[in-house]
C-alpha positions as CSV (number, residue, x, y, z in Angstrom):
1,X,-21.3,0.1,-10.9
2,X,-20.8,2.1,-14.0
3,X,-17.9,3.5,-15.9
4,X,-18.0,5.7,-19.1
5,X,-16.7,2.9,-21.5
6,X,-17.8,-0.1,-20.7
7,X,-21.2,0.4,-18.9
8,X,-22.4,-2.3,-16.3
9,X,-19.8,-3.8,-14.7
10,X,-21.9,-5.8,-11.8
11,X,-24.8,-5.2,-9.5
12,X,-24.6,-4.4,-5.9
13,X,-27.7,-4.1,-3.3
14,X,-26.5,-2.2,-0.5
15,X,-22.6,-1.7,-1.3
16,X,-20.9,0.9,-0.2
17,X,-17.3,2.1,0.0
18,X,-15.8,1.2,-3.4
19,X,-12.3,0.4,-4.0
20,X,-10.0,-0.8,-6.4
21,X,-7.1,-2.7,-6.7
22,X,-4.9,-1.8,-9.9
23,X,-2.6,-4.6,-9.4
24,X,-4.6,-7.2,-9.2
25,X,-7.9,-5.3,-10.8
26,X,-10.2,-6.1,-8.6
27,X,-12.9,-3.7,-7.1
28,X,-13.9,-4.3,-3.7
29,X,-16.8,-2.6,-1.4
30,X,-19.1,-3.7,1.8
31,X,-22.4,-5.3,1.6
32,X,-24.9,-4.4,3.7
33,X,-22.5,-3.7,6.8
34,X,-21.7,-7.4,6.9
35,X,-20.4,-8.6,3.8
36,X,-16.7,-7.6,1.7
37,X,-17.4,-8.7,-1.4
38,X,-15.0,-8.5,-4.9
39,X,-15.4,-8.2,-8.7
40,X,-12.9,-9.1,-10.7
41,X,-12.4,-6.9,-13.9
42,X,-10.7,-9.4,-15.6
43,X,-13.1,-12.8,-15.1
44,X,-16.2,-10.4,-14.7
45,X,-16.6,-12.4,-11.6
46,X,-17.7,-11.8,-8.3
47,X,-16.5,-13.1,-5.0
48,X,-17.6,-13.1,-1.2
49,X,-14.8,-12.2,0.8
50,X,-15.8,-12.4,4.3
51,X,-19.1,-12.8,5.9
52,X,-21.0,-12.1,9.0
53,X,-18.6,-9.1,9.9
54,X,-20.0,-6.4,12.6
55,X,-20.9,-3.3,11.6
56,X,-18.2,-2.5,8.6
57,X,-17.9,0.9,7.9
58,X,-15.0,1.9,5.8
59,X,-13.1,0.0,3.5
60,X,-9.2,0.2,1.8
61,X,-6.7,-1.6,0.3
62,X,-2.7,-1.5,0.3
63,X,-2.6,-3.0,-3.6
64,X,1.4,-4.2,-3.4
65,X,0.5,-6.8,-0.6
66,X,-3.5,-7.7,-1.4
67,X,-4.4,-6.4,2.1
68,X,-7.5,-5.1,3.1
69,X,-8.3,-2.7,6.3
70,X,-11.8,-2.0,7.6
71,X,-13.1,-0.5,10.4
72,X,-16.0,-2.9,12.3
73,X,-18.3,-2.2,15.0
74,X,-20.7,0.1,16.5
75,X,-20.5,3.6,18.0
76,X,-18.1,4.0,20.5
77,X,-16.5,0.4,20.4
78,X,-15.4,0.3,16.8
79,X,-11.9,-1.5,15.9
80,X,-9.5,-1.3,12.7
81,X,-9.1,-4.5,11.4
82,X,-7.0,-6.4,8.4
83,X,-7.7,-9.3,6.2
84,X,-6.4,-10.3,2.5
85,X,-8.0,-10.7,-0.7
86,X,-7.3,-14.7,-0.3
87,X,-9.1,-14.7,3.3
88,X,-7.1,-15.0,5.9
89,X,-8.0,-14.9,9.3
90,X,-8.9,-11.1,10.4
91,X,-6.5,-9.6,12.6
92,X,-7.4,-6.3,15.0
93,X,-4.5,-3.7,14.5
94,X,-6.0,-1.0,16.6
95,X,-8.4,-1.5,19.2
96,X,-11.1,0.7,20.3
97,X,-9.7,2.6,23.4
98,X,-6.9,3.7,20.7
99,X,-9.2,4.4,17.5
100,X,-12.3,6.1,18.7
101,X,-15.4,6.6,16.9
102,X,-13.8,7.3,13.3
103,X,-14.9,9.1,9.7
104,X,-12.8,8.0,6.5
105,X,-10.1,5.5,6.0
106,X,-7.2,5.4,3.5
107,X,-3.7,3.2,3.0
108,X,-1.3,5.5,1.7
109,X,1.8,3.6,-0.2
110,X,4.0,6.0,-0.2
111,X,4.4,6.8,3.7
112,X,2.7,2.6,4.6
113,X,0.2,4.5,7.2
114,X,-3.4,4.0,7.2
115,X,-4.9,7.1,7.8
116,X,-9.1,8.4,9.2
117,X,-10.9,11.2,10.8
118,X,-11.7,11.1,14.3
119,X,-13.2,14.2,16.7
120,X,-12.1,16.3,13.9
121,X,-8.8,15.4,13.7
122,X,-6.7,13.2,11.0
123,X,-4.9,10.5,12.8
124,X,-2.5,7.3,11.0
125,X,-1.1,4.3,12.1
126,X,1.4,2.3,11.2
127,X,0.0,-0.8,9.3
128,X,0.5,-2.9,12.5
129,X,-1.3,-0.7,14.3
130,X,1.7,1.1,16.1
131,X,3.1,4.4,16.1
132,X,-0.1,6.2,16.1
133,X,-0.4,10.1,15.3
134,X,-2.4,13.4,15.4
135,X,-1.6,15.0,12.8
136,X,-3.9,18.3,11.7
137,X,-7.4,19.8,13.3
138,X,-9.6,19.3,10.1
139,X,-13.1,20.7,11.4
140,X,-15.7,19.4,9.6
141,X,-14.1,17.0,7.3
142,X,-15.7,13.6,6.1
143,X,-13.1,12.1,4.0
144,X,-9.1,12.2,4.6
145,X,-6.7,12.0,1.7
146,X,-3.1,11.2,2.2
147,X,-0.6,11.6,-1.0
148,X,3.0,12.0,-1.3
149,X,3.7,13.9,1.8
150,X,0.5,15.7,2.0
151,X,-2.5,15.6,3.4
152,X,-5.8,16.6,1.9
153,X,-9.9,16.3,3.5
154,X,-12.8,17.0,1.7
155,X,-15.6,19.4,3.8
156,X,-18.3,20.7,2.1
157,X,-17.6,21.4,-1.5
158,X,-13.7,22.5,-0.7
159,X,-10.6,20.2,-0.6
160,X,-8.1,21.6,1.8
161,X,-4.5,20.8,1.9
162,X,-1.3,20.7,3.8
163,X,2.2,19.1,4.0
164,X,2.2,16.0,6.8
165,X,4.7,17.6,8.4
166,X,2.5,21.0,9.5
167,X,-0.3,21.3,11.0
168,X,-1.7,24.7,9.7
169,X,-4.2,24.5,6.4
170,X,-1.8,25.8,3.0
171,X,-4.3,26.3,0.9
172,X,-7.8,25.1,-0.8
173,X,-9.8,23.7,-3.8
174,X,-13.0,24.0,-4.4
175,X,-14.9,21.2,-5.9
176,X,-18.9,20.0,-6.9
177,X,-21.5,20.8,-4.8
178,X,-22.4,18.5,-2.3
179,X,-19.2,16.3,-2.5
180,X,-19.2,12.9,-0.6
181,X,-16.2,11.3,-1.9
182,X,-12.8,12.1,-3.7
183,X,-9.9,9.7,-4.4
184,X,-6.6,10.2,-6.0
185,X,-5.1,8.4,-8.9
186,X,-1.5,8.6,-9.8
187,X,-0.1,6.0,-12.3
188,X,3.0,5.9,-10.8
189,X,1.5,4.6,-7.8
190,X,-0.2,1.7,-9.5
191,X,2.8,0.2,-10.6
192,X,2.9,-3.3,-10.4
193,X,6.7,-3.8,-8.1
194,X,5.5,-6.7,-6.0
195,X,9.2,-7.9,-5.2
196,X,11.2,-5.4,-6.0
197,X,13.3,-3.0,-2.9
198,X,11.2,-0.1,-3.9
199,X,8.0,-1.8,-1.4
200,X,8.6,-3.2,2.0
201,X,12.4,-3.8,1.1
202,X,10.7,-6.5,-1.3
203,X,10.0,-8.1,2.1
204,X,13.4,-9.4,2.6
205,X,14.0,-9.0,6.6
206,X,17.9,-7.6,6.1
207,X,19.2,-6.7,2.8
208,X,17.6,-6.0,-0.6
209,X,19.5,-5.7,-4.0
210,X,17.8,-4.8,-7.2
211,X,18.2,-7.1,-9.8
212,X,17.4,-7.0,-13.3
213,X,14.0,-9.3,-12.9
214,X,12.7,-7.8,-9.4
215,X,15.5,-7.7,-6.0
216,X,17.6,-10.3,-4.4
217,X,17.6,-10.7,-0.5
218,X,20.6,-11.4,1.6
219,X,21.5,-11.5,5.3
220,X,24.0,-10.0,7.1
221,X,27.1,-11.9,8.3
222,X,27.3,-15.5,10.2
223,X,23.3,-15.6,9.4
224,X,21.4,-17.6,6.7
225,X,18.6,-16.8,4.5
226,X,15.4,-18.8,4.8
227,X,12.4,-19.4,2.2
228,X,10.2,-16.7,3.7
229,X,13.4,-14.3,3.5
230,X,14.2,-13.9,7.1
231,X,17.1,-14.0,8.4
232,X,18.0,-16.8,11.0
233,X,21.6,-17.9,12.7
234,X,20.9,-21.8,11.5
235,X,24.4,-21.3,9.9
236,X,25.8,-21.9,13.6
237,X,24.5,-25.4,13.9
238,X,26.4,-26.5,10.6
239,X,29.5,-25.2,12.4
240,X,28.4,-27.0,15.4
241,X,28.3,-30.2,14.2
242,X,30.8,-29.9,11.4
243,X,34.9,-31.4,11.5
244,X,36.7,-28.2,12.7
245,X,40.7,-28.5,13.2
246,X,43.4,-26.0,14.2
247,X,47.1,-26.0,14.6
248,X,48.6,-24.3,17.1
249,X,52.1,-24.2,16.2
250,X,54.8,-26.4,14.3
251,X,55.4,-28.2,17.2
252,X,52.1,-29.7,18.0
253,X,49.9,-32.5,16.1
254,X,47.0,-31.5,14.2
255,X,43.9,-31.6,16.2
256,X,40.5,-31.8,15.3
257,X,37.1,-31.6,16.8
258,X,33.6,-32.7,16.1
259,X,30.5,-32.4,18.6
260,X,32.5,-33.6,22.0
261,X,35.2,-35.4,20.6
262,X,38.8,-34.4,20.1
263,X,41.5,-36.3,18.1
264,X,45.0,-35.2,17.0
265,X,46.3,-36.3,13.3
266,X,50.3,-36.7,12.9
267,X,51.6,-33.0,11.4
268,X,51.1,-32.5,7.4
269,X,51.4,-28.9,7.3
270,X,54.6,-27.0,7.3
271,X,53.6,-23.5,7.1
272,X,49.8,-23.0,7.8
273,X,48.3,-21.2,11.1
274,X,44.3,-21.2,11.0
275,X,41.3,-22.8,11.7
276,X,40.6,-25.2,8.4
277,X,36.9,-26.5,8.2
């Protein structure tokens, strides 16, 4: 691996399908079909991933959350899978009756889809696997692009575009000779806004504020917030179990209730109708 400034960054045998994370600069690729190995720019070290993987093929990375995708398998039976930079457990997000025998893979931030070539057409999936589309007829294409509500595949020594939203070719950029590879790099894109609303909803399950130092999450009325910022009606239990009294009228004693049991204070209010906790 080589770059114009710096020279040798580290040395691969059989790697293939480079990316890189700007967030957490780290470059990432797959060894030998098996192996998805990591260098990290900043403690010029490098890292095994995950081993004894089947058949890897293609290779990207959603840099806000540190996930990787990959597609594993051989022809005909091949499945999109997702793991992390910190190794968790591989999970299958689309199996192979759904994904066929794909070309190209890409996570596109700014729509969350994870996008490939398959019988000529580009297809994306949500990153859980659902909601899975057709979207253009790209004969000929080895690598799909997806950028800010367009869509872009590299045949021959051409780039062709289109908006995600059509499905007829716009228009066309030629390129070098015998092109194998294109990427896109936007600075915007590379921003680092782990926790803010801007991604995900900075993965609070209801409601997102932005706040000076990232976003705050909040839940929705009668429902508490919990440490991995979902949302859950706990709140209800506290009521439950908690010393509730009402009176009814002027007349009455005051009575109050906790769990099961009921008990009735003499009158101390004179002009209060509610439910006091």
């Amino acid at each position: 691996m080589m770059t114009g400034q710096v020279g040798t960054l580290t040395y691969v045998s059989s790697g293939s399908d480079l990316i890189f994370d700007g967030i957490s600069s780290l470059l990432g690729w797959i060894e030998g079909q098996t192996n998805i190995m990591s260098f990290s720019v900043n403690s010029d070290t490098t890292d095994t991933i995950y081993t004894n993987l089947q058949h890897v093929n293609f290779l990207t990375i959603d840099s806000h959350d540190g996930v990787l995708f990959w597609i594993s398998g051989t022809s005909g039976s091949k499945s999109l899978f997702c793991g992390t930079w910190t190794r968790e457990t591989p999970r299958t997000i689309v199996s192979t009756g759904s994904l066929g025998n794909p070309v190209s893979l890409q996570y596109d931030v700014t729509s969350h889809r994870i996008y490939w070539i398959v019988g000529s057409y580009i297809k994306s999936a949500m990153t859980n696997g659902s909601d899975i589309k057709s979207h253009i007829l790209a004969v000929g294409a080895t690598k799909a692009i997806a950028y800010k509500g367009f869509l872009g595949w590299l045949s021959g020594d051409k780039i062709h575009f289109t908006r995600q939203k059509s499905n007829t070719l716009e228009f066309v950029i030629d390129t070098v000779q015998n092109a194998i590879n294109t990427a896109v790099f936007d600075p915007s894109l590379q921003q680092r806004r782990q926790g803010t609303c801007q991604i995900l909803d900075g993965g609070c399950e209801e409601i997102s504020i932005p706040v000076a130092n990232g976003r705050r999450c909040e839940c929705d009325i009668g429902l508490q917030l919990q440490d991995d910022f979902t949302c859950d009606s706990k709140c209800h239990d506290r009521i439950r179990n908690s010393l509730i009294c009402h009176l009814i009228d002027f007349t009455t004693d005051l009575e109050c209730r906790k769990k099961n049991t009921t008990t009735k204070e003499p009158k101390a209010l004179n002009s209060y109708m509610g439910h006091p906790y």
